[in-house]
C-alpha positions in Angstrom: -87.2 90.8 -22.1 -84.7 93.1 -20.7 -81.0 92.6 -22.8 -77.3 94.9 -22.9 -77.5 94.4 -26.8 -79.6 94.3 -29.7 -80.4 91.2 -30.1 -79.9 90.9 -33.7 -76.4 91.6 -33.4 -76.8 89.0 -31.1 -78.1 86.6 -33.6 -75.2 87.4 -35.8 -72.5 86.9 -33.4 -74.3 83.5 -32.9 -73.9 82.8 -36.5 -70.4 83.3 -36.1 -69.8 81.2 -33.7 -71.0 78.0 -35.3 -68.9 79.4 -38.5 -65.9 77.8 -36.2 -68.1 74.6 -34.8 -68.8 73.8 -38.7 -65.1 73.3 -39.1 -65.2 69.5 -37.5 -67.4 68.6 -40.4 -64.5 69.4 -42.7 -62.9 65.8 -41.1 -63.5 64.0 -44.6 -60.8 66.7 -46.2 -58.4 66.2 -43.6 -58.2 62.7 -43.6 -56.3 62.5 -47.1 -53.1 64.5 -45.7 -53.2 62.6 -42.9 -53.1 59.3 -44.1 -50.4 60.2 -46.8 -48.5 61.8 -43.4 -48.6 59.3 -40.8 -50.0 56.1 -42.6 -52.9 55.5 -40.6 -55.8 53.0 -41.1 -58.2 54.7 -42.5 -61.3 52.6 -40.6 -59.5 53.5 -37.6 -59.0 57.0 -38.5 -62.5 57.9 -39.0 -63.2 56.8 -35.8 -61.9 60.3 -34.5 -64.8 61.6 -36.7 -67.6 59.0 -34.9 -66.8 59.6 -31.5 -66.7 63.6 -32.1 -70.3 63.0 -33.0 -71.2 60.5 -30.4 -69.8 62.1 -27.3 -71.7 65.3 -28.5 -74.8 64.7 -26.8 -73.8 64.0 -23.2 -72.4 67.9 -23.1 -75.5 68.9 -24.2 -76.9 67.9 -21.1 -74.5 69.8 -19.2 -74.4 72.8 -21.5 -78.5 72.7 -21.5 -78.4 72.9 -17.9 -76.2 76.0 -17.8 -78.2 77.6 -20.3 -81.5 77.5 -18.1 -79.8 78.6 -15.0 -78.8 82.0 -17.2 -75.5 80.9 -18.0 -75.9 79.9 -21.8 -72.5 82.6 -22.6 -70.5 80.1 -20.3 -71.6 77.4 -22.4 -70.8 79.1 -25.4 -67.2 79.8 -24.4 -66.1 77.1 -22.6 -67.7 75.0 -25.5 -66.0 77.1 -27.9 -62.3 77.3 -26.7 -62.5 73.3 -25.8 -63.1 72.8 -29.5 -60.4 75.4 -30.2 -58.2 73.4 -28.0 -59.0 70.0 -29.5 -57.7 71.1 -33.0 -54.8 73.0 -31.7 -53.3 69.8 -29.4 -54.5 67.6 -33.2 -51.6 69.6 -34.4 -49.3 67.9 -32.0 -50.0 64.4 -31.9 -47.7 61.8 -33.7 -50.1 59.0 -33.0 -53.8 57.6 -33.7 -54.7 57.1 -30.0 -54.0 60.6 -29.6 -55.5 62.2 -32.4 -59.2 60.1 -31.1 -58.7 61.9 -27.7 -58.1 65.7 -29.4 -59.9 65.5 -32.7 -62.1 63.2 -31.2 -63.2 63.0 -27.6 -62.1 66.8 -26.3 -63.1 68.5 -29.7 -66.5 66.5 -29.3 -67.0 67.4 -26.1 -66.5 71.4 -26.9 -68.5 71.1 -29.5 -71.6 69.7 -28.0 -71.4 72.1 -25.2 -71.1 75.0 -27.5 -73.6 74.1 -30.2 -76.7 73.7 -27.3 -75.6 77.2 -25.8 -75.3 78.8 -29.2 -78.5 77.1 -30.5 -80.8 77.5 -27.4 -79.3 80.8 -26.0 -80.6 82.3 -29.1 -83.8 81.1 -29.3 -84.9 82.0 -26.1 -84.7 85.9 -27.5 -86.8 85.3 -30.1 -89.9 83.7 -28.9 -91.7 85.7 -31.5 -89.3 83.9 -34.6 -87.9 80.8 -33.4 -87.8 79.3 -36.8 -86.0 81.6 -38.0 -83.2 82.2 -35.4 -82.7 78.3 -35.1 -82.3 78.5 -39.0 -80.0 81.5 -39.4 -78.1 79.4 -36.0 -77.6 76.0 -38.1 -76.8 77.7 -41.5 -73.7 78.8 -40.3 -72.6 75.2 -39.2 -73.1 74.5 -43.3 -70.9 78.0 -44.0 -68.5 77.0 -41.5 -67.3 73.9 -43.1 -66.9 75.2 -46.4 -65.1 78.4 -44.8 -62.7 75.7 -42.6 -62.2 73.8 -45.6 -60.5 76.8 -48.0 -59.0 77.9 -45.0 -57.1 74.2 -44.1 -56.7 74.4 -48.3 -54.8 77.6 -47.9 -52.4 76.7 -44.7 -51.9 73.2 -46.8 -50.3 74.7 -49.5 -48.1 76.6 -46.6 -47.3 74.1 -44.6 -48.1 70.0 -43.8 -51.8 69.0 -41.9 -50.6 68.8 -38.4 -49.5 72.8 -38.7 -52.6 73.0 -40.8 -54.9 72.1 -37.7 -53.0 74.1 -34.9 -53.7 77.6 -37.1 -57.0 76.5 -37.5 -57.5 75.7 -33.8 -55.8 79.5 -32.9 -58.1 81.3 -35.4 -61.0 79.7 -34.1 -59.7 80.8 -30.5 -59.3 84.3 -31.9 -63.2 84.1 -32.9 -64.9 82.6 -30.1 -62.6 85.3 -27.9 -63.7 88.5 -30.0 -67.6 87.4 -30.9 -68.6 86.7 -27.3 -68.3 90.5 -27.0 -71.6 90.4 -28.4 -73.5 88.0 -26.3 -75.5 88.1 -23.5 -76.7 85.3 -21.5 -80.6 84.6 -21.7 -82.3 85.0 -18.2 -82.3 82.1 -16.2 -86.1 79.8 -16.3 -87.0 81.3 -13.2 -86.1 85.1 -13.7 -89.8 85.4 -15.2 -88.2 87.3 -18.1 -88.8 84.2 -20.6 -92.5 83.9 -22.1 -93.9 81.7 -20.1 -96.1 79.1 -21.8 -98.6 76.7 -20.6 -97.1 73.8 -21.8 -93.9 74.6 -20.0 -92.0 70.8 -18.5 -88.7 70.5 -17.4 -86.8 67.4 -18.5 -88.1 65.1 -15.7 -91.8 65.6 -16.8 -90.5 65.1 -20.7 -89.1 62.0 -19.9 -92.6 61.1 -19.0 -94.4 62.2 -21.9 -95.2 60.1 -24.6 -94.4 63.0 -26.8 -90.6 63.2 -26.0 -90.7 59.4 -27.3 -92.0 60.5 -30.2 -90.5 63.2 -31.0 -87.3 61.1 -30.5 -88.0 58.9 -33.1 -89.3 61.1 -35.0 -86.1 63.0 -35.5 -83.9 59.9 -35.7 -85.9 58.6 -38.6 -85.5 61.7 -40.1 -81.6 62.2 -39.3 -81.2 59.1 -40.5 -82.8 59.6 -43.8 -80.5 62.6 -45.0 -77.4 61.0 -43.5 -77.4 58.7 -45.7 -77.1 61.4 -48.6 -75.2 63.2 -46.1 -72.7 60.3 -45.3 -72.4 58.5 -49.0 -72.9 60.9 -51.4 -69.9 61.0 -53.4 -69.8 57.3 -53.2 -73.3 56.4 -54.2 -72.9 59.1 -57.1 -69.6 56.9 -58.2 -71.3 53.6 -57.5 -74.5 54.4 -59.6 -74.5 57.6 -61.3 -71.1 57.5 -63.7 -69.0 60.4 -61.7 -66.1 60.4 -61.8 -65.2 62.0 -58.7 -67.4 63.2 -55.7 -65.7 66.2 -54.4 -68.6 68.5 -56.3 -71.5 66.4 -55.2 -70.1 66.8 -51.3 -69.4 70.4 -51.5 -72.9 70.7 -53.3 -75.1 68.9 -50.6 -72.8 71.2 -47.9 -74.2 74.4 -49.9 -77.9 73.1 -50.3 -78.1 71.9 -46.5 -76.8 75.3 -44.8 -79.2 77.2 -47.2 -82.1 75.0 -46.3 -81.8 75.4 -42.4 -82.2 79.3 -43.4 -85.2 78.8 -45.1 -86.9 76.2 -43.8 -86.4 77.9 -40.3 -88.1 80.7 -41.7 -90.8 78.7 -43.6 -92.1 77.4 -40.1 -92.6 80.7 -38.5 -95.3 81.1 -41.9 -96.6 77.8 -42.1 -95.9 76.2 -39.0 -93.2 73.9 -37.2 -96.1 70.3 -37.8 -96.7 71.1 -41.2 -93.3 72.5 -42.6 -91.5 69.1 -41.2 -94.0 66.8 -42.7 -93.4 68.5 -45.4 -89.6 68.4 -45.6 -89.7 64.3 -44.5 -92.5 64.0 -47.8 -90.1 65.4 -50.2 -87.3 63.4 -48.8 -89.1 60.5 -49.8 -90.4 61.6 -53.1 -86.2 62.5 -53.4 -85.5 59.4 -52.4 -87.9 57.2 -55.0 -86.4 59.4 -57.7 -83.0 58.2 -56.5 -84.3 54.1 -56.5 -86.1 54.9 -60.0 -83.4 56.8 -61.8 -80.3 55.0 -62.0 -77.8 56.0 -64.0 -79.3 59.2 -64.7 -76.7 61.6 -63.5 -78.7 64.5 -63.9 -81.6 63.3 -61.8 -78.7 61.9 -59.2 -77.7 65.9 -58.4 -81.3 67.1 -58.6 -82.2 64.2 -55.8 -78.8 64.5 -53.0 -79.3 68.2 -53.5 -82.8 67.9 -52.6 -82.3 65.5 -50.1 -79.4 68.0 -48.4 -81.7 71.4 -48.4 -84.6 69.2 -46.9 -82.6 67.6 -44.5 -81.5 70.7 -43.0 -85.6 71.1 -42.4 -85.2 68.8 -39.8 -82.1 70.7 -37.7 -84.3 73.7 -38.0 -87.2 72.7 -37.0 -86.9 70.6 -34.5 -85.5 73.1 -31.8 -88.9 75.0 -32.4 -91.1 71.9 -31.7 -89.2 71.0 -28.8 -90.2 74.6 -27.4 -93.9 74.4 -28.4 -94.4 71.4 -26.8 -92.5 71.9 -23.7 -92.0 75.7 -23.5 -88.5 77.7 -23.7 -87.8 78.4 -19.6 -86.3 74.3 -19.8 -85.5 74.3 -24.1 -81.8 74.3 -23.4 -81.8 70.6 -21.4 -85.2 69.5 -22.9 -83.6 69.8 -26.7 -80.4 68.2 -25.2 -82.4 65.0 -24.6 -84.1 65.4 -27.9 -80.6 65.3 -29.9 -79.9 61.8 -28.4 -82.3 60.6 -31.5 -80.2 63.1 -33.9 -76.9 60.8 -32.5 -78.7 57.4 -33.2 -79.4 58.5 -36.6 -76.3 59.8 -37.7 -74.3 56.7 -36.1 -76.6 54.0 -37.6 -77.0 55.7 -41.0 -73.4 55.5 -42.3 -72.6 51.8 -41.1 -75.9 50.6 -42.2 -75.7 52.6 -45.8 -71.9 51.0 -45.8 -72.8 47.4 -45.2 -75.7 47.0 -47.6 -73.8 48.4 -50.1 -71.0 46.4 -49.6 -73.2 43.0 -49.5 -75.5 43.5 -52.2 -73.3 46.3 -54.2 -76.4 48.5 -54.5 -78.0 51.8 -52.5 -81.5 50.4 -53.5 -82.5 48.5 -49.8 -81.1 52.0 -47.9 -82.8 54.2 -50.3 -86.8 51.8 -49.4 -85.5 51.5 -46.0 -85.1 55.4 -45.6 -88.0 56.1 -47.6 -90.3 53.9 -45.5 -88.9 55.7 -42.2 -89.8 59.0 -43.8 -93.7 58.0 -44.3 -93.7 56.5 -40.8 -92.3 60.0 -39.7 -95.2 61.9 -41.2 -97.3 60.1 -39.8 -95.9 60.3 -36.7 -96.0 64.4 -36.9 -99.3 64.7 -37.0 -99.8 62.2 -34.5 -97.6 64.6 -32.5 -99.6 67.5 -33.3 -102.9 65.4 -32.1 -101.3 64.8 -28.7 -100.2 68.4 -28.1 -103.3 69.7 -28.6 -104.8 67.0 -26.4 -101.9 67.7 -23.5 -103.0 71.9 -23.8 -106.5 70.8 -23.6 -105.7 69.1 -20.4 -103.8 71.3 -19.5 -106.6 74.1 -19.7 -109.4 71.6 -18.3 -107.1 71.3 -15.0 -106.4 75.4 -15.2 -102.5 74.1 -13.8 -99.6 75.5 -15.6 -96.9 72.7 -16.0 -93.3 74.1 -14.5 
């Protein structure tokens, strides 16, 4: 594949990118400041959080489709300076309504747009380490949160939130406008510069294939799984464990997921993208009867939502690479954009349904058997994946027809 720069420095200026994109994760610090400013709901408020993750998908689509026509630095940057946009006009607002179309709807919509260009773009130049590019990709949404969270720390103690999130939208306009120096687009699905693969589909034929079903559900199950950690961890630690206050425990399971999406990324390359998720979604489970088993047992609380948050990241980091081995890298920018619809019914369900049982039955213990029973049904449903691959390439190779 012919490129204008290395592509390692390619990777990093990737990795810096979603440094900036990990900064609408930090929503749980802002909302403290913003409540004592303006007096909001706070229901209502996190709303501006739910719909940035919701709308995320349907720019995906549109981002995955620029990617595979050889436009995947367009995504990037449009993506990028949208999001940029969304937290500088935050800065502004004065109402609720407001705040749900920056925070929310416009810094969604970047976000999605850049996240599939900066995810997929890379891939596609490392066809030889997918694993690992995805996983070096995804840690720095992890980094990025943690980075935006001592940053908006620092501006708070210079001036009030609404300043806070305009200088943290113009530095992450100063980032996305210097790193994208150091991209270069990946050639377009038809420019016959991408390795081609037999099992190549675009999106229509996924649609069609029982796999992309699977492979849906699949991810939601497992999505859903760690968000529940993901979502509730400071509170199920309070509600269960004796702490006494979650901030720790959250920037703990931040630290263990972005390291996990580096190594488990790098772990499929060695073992393979089947075996290294069914892996992660066992020891979720096994995580996740400690957590049902152990009350009270505060040690055994952090060893578990740690756990839970490094394997978790397993399934961000693996899933872009089994999206491309089962329907080839000339469509993975729109094929993985379809894919993340079951990564948006996770993460919505997860947090309401982790809420509600709690506040009904004023225990964790049905989410924790109803998570752990999704994570068995997922391995199974790996390896039935893996079956029907090998049974699609053997078709495939029968009828001597490479799928376009």
């Amino acid at each position: 594949m012919k490129q204008n720069l290395n592509r390692w420095v390619m990777l990093t200026a990737h990795v810096l990118i979603n440094f900036v994109l990990g900064g609408v994760y930090a929503f749980s610090f802002f909302k403290t400041p913003l409540i004592a400013q303006y007096h909001w709901d706070p229901a209502v408020l996190s709303l501006a959080f739910s719909i940035n993750m919701g709308i995320i998908p349907l720019p995906m689509i549109w981002g995955g489709a620029l990617i595979d026509r050889g436009h995947g630095k367009l995504a990037i940057v449009l993506g990028g300076v949208l999001f940029s946009i969304g937290f500088i006009l935050s800065g502004f607002v004065k109402t609720l309504p407001l705040l749900l179309l920056t925070y929310g709807l416009i810094a969604g919509i970047g976000s999605g747009l850049a996240f599939t260009g900066n995810l997929n773009n890379a891939i596609k130049f490392f066809p030889d380490k997918r694993g690992l590019a995805s996983g070096c990709v995804l840690a720095g949404v992890g980094v990025g949160t943690l980075l935006c969270t001592a940053l908006a720390q620092f501006f708070l103690t210079k001036m009030n939130i609404s300043q806070s999130l305009f200088w943290l939208g113009m530095v992450y306009l100063v980032v996305i406008f210097v790193v994208q120096f150091f991209i270069c687009s990946a050639p377009a699905k038809d420019s016959k510069q991408l390795v081609a693969s037999k099992m190549d589909q675009n999106w229509r034929g996924m649609l069609k294939d029982r796999r992309f079903w699977l492979m849906f559900w699949i991810m939601a199950f497992g999505v859903f799984s760690g968000m529940v950690i993901s979502s509730s961890s400071a509170q199920i630690g309070m509600g269960a464990y004796g702490l006494t206050a979650g901030a720790v425990v959250v920037s703990g399971v931040s630290i263990a997921n972005s390291v996990g999406r580096l190594i488990w990324g790098t772990v499929s390359d060695w073992l393979g993208e089947y075996h290294t998720l069914a892996l992660v979604y066992a020891l979720m489970a096994l995580f996740m009867a400690l957590l049902l088993l152990g009350k009270g047992n505060t040690s055994l609380f952090y060893v578990c939502v740690l756990g839970i948050g490094f394997c978790y990241a397993g399934v961000l980091a693996v899933f872009p690479s089994i999206t491309s081995a089962n329907f080839g890298l000339r469509n993975q920018g729109l094929n993985y954009a379809f894919i993340y619809f079951g990564f948006a019914i996770g993460a919505v369900v997860a947090p309401y349904v982790t809420a509600a049982f709690f506040k009904y039955t004023h225990s964790f213990a049905i989410v924790f058997i109803i998570a752990m029973g999704l994570l068995v049904l997922g391995v199974l449903a790996i390896y039935l994946l893996k079956a029907w691959a090998k049974e699609a390439l053997q078709r495939i190779e029968q009828k001597g027809v490479k799928k376009l």
